[in-house]
C-alpha positions as CSV (number, residue, x, y, z in Angstrom):
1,X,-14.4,73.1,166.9
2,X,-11.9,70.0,166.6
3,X,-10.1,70.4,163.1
4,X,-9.0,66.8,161.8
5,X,-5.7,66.3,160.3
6,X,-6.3,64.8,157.0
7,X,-3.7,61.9,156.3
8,X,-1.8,64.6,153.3
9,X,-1.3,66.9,156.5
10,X,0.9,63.8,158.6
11,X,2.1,62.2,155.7
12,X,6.4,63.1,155.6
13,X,7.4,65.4,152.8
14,X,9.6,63.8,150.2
15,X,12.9,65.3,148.3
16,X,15.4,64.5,146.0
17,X,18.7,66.5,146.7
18,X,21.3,66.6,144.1
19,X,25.0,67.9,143.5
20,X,28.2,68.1,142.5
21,X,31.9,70.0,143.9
22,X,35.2,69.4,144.0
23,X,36.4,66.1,145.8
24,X,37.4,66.0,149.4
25,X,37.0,64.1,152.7
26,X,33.9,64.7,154.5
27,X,31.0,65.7,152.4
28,X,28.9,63.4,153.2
29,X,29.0,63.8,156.7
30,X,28.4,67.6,156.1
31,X,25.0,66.6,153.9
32,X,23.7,63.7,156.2
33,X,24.4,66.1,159.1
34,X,22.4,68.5,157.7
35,X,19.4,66.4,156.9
36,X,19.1,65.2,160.2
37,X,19.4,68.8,161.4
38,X,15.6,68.8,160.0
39,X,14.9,65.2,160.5
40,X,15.4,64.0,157.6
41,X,15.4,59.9,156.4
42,X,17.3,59.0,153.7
43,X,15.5,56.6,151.6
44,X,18.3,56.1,149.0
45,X,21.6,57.7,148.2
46,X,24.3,57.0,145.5
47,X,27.2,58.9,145.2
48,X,30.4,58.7,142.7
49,X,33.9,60.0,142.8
50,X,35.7,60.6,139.4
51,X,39.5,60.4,139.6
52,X,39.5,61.3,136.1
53,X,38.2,65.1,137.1
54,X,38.7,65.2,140.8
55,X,35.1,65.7,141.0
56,X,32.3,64.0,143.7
57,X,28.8,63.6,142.7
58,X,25.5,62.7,144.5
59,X,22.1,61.7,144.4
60,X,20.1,61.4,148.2
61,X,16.1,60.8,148.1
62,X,15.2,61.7,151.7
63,X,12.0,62.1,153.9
64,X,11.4,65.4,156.3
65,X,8.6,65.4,159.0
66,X,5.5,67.0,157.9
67,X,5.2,70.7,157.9
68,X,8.7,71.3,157.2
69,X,8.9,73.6,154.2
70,X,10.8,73.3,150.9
71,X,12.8,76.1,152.1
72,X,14.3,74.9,155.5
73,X,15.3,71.9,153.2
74,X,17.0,74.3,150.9
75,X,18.3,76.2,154.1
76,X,20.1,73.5,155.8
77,X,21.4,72.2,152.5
78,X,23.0,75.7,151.5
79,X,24.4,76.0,154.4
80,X,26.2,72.6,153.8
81,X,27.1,72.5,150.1
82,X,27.7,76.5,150.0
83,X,31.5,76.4,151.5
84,X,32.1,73.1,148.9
85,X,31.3,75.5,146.5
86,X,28.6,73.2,145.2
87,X,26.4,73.2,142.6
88,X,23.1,71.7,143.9
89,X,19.4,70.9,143.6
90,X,16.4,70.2,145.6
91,X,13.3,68.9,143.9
92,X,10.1,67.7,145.8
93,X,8.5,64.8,144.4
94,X,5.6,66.0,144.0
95,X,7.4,69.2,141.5
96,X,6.1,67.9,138.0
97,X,9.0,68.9,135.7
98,X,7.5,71.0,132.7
99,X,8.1,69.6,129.3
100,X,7.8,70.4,125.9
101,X,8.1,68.0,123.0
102,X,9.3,69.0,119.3
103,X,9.4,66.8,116.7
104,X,8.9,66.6,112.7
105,X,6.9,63.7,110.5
106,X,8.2,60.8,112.6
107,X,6.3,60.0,115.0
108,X,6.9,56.6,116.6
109,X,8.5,58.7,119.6
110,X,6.3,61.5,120.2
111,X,3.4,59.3,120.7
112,X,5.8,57.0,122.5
113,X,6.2,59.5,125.3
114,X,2.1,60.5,125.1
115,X,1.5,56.9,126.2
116,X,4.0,56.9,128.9
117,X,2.8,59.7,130.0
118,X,-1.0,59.2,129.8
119,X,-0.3,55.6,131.9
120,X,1.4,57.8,134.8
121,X,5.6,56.3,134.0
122,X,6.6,59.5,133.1
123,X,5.6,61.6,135.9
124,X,5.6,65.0,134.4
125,X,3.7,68.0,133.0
126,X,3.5,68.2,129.0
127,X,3.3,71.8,128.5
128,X,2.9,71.9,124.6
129,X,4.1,69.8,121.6
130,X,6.2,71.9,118.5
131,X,6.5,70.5,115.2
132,X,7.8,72.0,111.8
133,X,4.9,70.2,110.2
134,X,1.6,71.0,110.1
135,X,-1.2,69.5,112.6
136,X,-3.2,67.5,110.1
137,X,-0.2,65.4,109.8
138,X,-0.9,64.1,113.3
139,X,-4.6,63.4,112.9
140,X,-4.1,60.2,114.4
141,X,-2.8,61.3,117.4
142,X,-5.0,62.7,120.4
143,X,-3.1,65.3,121.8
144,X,-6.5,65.9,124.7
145,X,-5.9,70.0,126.0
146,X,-2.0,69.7,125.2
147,X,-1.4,72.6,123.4
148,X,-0.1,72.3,119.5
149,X,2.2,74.6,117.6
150,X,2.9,74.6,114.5
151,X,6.4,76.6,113.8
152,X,7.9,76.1,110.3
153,X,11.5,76.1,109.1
154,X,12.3,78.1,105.7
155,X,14.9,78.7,104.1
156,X,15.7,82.1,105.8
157,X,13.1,82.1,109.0
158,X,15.1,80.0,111.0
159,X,16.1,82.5,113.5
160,X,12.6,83.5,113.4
161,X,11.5,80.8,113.8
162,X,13.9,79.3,116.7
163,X,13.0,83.1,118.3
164,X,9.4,82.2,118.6
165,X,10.2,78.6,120.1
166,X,12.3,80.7,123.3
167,X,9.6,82.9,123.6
168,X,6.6,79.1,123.8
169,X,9.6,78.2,126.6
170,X,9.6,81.6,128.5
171,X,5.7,81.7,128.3
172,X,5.5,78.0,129.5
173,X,8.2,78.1,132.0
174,X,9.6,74.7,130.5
175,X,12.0,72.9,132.1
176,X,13.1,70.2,129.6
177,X,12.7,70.3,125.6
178,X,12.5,66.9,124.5
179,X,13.6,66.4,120.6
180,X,11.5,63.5,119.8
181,X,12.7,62.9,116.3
182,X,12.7,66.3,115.7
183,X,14.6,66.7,112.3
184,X,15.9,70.0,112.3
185,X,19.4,71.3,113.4
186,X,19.6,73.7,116.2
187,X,21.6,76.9,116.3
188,X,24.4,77.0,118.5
189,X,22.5,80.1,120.3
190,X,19.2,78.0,120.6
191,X,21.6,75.2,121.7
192,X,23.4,77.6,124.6
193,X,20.0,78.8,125.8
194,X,18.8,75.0,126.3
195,X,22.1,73.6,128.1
196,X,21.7,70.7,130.2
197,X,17.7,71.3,129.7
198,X,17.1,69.7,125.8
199,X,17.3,65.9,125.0
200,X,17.7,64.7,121.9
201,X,17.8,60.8,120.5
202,X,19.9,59.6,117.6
203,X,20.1,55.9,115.9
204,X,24.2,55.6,117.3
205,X,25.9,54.9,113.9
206,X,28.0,58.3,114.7
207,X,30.2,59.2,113.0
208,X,29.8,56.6,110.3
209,X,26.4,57.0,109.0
210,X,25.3,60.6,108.7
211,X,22.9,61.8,106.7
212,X,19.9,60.5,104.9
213,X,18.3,56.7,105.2
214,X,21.1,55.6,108.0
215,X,19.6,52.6,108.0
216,X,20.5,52.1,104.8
217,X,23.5,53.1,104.7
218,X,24.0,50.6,107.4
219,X,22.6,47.8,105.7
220,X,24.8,48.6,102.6
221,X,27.8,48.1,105.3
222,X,26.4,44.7,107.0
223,X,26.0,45.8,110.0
224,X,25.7,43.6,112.6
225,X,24.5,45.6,115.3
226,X,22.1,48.6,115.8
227,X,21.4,50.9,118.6
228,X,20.0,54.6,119.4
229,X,21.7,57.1,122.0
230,X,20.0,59.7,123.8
231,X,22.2,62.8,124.4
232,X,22.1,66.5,125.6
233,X,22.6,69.1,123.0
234,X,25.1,71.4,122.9
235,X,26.5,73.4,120.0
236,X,28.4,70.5,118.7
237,X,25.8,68.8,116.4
238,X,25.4,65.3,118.0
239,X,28.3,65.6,120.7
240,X,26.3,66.0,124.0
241,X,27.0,64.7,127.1
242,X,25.5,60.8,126.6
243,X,22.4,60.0,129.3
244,X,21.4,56.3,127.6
245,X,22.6,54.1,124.9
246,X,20.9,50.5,123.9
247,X,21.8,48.0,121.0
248,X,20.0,45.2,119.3
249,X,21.9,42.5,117.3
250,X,20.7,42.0,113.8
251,X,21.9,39.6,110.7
252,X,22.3,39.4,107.0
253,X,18.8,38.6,107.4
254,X,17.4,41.7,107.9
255,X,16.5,44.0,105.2
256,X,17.0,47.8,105.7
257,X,12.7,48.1,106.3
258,X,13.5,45.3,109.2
259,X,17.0,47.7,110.5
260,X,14.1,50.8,110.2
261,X,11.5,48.7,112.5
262,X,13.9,47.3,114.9
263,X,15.8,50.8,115.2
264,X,12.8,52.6,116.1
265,X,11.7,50.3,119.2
266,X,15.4,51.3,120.2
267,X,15.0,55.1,119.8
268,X,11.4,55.0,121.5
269,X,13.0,53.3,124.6
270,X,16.1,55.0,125.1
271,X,14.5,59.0,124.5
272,X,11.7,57.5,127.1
273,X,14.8,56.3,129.3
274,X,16.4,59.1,129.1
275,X,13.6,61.3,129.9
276,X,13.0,59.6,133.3
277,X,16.2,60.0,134.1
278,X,16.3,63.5,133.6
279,X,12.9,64.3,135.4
280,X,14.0,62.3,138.3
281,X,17.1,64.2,138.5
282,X,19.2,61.2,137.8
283,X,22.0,63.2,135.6
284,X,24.3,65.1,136.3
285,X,26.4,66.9,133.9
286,X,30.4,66.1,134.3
287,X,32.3,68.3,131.6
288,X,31.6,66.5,128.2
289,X,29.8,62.9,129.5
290,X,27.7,62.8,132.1
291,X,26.8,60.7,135.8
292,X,23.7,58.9,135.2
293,X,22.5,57.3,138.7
294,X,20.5,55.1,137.2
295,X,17.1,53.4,139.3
């Protein structure tokens, strides 16, 4: 019997290794030597080195001949970045990342991020959407077999509430919470147990313009600029490490409904942005900011 390799079984297998230590001469040479160790290609690497914290960080995409496992990879690479005292990541491209999206009445992202992900630009798994609202207020949304939760936010459930929203990430094994618009403050315990794994995007008039109808509030001021930024959340409401930022210029001319319309192509944008960068393991966390390699 003559078994027939199927073009999957000769086909290399690709990785994206990233990490970060403590500067010093000769870390690359360790990593590249240890990828070729296992035959590994390097399709493309970017690497930066912060004099401001003494700290190196590094992004490699790399090919290894088929049939070598995910764990030689992890192997060699341990053995290299171990003695750096590294902290590091290997992620096969064909590892979905595991998502779950919260968000509240607006909607403009949530089904912003559906679409990408429905055409195939955001290559990842949506494991289940969370909203403080009700379903029916999404009727025009087709959410196919993702699953819906509805968890609401009273006056004195909110631990409860935030308790059941750990146990929907537990269950689903998610790897990134994505706050899409998702107009509710989390607690600084809710905000500890998501580090470095929950996005969330703000119109960027911090600190100026807090509170309700921003965009008002901006147009009161004659603004002459708007933008949103896309940020991890930590305990610090609206401090996390930045991941994207983008601006639009506007004019006398606009009235605050134009400021709303314009702002929100800018928040669906950046969040998506953001997103993409974090799935393709394109961030890396550096104290309070962040290295984004971008593509």
């Amino acid at each position: 019997m003559t078994i027939r390799k199927t073009r999957a079984d000769t086909m290399p297998n690709s990785f994206t290794l990233t990490f970060a230590c403590k500067d010093r001469p000769g870390i690359v040479s360790r990593v590249t030597t240890a990828l070729l160790a296992i035959g590994g290609n390097i399709q493309d690497a970017n690497h930066f080195n912060d004099g401001t914290s003494g700290r190196f960080f590094c992004r490699i995409e790399f090919e290894v001949p088929a049939g070598v496992p995910k764990t030689s990879v992890e192997e060699n690479v341990s053995a290299s970045l171990t003695p750096l005292d590294a902290t590091w990541s290997v992620r096969g491209k064909d590892e979905r990342m595991r998502v779950l999206i919260m968000a509240s009445k607006l909607d403009h992202c949530l089904t912003d991020l559906l679409y990408r992900w429905r055409i195939g630009e955001l290559p990842m798994d949506i494991v289940g959407v969370v909203s403080n609202h009700p379903r029916d207020v999404y009727q025009h949304i087709d959410f196919g077999d993702i699953p819906f939760h509805h968890l609401p936010v009273t006056k004195d459930g909110k631990p409860e509430q935030e308790a059941k929203l750990l146990a929907l990430v537990d269950e689903y094994r998610v790897e990134l919470v994505v706050l899409a618009r998702y107009m509710q403050i989390l607690s600084d315990e809710l905000a500890g147990r998501l580090e470095d794994r929950c996005i969330n995007i703000h119109h960027s008039f911090l600190p100026g313009f807090k509170g309700a109808k921003p965009y008002h509030q901006a147009h009161q001021r004659g603004v002459k600029l708007i933008g949103a930024t896309a940020h991890y959340v930590t305990g610090d409401l609206d401090e996390g490490p930045i991941i994207a930022q983008d601006v639009e210029q506007v004019s006398h001319r606009d009235a605050p409904e134009q400021l709303v319309r314009k702002g929100r192509d800018i928040e669906r944008r950046v969040l998506a942005r953001a997103v993409l960068y974090h799935i393709e393991g394109r961030v890396l966390r550096n104290g309070r900011t962040s290295v984004v390699f971008s593509d």
